[in-house]
C-alpha positions as CSV (number, residue, x, y, z in Angstrom):
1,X,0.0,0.0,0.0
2,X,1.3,3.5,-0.8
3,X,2.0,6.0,1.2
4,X,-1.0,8.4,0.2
5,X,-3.1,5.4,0.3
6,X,-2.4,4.7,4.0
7,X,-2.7,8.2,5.3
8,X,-6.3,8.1,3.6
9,X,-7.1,5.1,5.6
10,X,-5.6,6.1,8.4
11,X,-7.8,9.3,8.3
12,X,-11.0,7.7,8.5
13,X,-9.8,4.9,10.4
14,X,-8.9,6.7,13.1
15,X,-11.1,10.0,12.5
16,X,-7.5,11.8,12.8
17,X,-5.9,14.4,11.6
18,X,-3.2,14.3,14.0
19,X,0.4,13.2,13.1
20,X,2.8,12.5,16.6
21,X,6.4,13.3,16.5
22,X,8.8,11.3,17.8
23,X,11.7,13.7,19.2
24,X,13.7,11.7,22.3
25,X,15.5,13.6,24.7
26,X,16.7,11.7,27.4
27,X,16.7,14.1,29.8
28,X,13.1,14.4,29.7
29,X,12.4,10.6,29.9
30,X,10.8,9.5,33.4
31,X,12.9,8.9,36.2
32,X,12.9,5.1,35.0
33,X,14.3,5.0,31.9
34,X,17.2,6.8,33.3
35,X,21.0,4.6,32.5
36,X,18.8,2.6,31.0
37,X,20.8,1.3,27.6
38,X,17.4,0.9,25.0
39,X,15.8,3.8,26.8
40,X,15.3,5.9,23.7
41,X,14.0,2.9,21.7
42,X,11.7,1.7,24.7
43,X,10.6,4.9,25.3
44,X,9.5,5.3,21.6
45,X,7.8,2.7,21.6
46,X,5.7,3.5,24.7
47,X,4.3,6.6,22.9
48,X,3.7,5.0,19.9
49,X,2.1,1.8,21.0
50,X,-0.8,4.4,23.4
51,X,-1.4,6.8,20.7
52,X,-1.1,4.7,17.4
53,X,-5.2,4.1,17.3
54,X,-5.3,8.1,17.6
55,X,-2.9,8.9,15.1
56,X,-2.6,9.2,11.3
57,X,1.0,9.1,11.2
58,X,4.1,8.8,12.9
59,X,7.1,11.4,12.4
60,X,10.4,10.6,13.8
61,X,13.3,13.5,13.8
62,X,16.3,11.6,12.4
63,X,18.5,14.4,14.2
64,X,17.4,13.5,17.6
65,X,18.3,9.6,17.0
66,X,21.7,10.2,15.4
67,X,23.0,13.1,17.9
68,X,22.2,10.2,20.4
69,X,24.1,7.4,18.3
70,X,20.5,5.7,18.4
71,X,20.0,5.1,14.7
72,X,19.5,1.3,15.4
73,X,17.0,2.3,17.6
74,X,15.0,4.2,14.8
75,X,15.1,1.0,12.4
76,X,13.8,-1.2,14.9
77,X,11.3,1.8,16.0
78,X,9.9,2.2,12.6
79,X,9.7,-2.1,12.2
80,X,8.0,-1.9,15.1
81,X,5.1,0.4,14.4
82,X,4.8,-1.5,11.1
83,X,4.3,-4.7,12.8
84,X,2.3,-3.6,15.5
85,X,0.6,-1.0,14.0
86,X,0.1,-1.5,10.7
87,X,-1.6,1.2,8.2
88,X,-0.2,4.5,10.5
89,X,2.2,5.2,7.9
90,X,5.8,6.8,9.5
91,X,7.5,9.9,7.8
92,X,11.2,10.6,8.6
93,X,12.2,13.9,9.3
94,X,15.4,14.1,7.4
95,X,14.7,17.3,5.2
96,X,17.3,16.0,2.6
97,X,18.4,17.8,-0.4
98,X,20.9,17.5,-2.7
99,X,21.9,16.0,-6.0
100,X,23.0,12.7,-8.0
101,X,24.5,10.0,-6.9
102,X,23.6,12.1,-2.9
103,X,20.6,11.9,-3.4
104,X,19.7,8.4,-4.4
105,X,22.1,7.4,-1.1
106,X,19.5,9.4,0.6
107,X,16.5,8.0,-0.9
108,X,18.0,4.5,0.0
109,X,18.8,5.7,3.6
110,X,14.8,6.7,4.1
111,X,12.9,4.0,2.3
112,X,15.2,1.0,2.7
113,X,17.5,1.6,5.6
114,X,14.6,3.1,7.8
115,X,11.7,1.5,6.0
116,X,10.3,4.8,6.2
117,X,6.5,5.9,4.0
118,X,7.5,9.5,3.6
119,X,10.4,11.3,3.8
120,X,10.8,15.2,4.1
121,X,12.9,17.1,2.0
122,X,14.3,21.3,1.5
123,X,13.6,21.7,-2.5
124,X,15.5,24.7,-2.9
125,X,18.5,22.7,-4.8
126,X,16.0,22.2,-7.8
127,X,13.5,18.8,-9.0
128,X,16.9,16.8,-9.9
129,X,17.6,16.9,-5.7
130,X,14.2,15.6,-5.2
131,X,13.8,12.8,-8.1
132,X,14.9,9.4,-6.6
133,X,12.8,10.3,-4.2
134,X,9.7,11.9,-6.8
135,X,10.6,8.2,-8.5
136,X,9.3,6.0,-5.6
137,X,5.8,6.2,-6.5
138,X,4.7,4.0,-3.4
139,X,6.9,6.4,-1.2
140,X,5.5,10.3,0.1
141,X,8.0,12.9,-0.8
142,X,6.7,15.9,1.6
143,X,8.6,19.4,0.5
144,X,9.5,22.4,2.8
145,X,7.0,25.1,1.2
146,X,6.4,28.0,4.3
147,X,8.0,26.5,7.6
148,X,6.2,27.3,11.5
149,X,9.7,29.0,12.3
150,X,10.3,32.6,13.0
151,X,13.0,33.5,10.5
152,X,11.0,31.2,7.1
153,X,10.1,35.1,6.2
154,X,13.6,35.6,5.8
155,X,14.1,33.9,2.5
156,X,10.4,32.0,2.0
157,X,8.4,35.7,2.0
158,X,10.7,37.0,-0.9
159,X,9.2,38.0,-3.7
160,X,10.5,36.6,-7.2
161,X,9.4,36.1,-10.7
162,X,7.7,33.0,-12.6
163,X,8.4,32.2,-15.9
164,X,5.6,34.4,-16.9
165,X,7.0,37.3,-15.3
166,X,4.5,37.4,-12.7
167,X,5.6,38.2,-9.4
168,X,4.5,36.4,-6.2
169,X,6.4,35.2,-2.7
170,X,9.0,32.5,-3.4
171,X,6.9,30.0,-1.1
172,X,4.0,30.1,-3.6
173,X,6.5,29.6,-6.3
174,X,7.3,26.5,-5.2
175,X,3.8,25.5,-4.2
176,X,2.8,25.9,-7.7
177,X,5.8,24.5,-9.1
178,X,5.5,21.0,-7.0
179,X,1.9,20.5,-7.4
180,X,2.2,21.4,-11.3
181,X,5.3,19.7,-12.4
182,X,6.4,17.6,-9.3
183,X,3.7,15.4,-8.7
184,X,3.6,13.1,-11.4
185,X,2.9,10.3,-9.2
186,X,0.7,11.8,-6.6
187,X,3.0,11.3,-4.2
188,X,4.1,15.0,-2.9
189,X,2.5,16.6,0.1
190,X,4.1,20.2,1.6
191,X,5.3,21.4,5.1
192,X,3.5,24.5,6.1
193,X,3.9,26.0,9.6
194,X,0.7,26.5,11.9
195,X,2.0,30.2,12.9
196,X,1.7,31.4,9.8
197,X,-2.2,30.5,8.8
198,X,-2.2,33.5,6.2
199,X,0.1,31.6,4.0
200,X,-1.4,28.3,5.0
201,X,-4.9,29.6,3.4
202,X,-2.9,30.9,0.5
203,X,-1.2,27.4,-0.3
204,X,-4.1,25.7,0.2
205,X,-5.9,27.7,-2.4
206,X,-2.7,27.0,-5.1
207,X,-2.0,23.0,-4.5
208,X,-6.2,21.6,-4.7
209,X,-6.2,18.6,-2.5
210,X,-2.6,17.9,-2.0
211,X,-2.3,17.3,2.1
212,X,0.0,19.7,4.2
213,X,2.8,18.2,7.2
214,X,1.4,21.2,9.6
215,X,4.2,21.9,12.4
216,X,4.1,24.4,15.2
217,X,0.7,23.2,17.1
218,X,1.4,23.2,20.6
219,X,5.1,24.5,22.0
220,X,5.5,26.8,18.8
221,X,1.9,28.7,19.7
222,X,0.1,27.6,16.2
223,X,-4.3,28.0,16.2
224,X,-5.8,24.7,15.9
225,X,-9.0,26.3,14.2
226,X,-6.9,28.6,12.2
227,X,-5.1,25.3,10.8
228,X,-8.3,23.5,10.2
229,X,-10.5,26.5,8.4
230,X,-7.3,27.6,6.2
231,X,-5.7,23.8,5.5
232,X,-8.4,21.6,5.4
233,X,-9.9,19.7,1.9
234,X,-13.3,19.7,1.1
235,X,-13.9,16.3,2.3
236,X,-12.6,18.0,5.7
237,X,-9.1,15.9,5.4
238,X,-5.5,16.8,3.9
239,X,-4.0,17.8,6.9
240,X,-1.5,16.0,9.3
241,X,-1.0,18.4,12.7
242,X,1.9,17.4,14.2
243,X,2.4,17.7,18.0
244,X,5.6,16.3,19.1
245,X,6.6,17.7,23.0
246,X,3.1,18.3,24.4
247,X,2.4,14.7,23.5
248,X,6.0,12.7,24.5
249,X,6.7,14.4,27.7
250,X,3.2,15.3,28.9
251,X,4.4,14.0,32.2
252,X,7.5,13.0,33.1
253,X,6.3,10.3,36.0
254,X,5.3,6.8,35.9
255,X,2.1,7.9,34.2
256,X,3.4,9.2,31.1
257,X,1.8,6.7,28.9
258,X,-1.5,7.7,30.1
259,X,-0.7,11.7,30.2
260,X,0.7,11.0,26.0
261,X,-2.7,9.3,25.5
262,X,-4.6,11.7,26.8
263,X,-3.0,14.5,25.3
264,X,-3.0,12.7,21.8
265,X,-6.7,12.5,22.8
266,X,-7.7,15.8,23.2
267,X,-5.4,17.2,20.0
268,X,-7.6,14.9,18.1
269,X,-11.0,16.2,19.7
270,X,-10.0,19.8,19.8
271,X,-9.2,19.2,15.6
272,X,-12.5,17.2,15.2
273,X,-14.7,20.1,16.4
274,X,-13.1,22.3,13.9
275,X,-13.5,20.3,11.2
């Protein structure tokens, strides 16, 4: 089953729009996973295995398993939720881009090293960074378009030219661009951040039905309403609204599993009555 093809499911399956991200930090963990030596891995797996039936995808940050030398950990994390849970597809956070022979190593990394659904990926180096990934049909290739943090206006806002000479902010360039000429296969989706619902409505309008990796809920001070009115498809789906922190450490005692549940719980609600 493709990647697309599972997050539909998962949608209705699980009448969820929200995606959990998987970002360990050790020194958050409980008290009892402390010196423990699979604490990232077992911890991981706690959060997925009480919040998988309200999720409709997983999204682990790569850079929180490698800066811990836990990279083993994220294989067998990723296995895992397959086995256990299948049909909540899991995109890696990698945000890859580059070109030639790179690229297809990093292609490989994501869909055969990690057995990962979706990758994200920067596409400011051009298509050619992005198409051994655009090549996996199967595979979701999910592109950096206006990112939840502060400084995206930096670069993201400017404003440039098409090939037509009309002028417009560079992220709706390349909103346009990817939905237009990228998507061949149907597999691209695009990251656009919660605090900036302007833009959000604005890409929405450009891309039809093509769903949106919305970071910035939560810790980041996104609007949950404001993400549903401005990002949501007509058939009131085509978003995944990622909470990572307020979900993994919503307590740091022995009940964390309950307090990630519950907090999964009422993202999903609070979306639901929006929608």
């Amino acid at each position: 089953m493709s990647f697309m093809q599972s997050l539909q499911q998962a949608w209705a399956r699980n009448n969820s729009l929200v995606c959990v991200g998987l970002d360990p930090e050790p020194a958050k963990f409980p008290a009892a996973f402390h010196g423990e030596p699979d604490a990232v891995f077992d911890f991981c797996r706690a959060i997925v295995d009480a919040t998988a039936d309200l999720a409709c995808a997983f999204k682990p940050q790569i850079a929180h398993f490698s800066a811990l030398r836990a990279e083993d950990a994220l294989e067998r994390l990723i296995a895992h939720i397959h086995d256990k849970h299948p049909g909540v597809p899991v995109i890696l956070d990698a945000k890859r881009g580059d070109i030639g022979s790179t690229a297809q190593h990093y292609a490989t990394e994501a869909f055969d090293r990690y057995g990962a659904d979706a990758v994200t990926l920067n596409p400011y180096l051009g298509r050619d960074s992005a198409q051994s990934f655009l090549d996996r049909a199967d595979k979701g290739v999910i592109l950096l378009c206006h990112t939840s943090n502060p400084g995206a206006a930096d670069l993201q806002d400017l404003t440039v030219h098409d090939a037509d000479g009309v002028a417009k902010p560079l992220y709706q360039h390349v909103a346009q661009i990817i939905a237009r000429d990228w998507n061949t296969n149907g597999n691209c989706a695009l990251v656009t951040g919660a605090t900036w619902p302007k833009q959000l409505a604005e890409v929405r309008a450009l891309i039809g039905d093509m769903p949106l990796l919305v970071p910035g809920i939560g810790a980041q001070g996104g609007d949950v309403e404001a993400v549903v009115r401005y990002g949501q498809t007509a058939n009131h789906t085509g978003l995944m609204i990622n909470s990572s922190r307020a979900i993994l450490y919503a307590s740091s005692g022995e009940d964390f599993v309950e307090a990630a549940r519950a907090s999964a719980l009422d993202l999903r609600d609070t979306i639901n009555r929006y929608r």
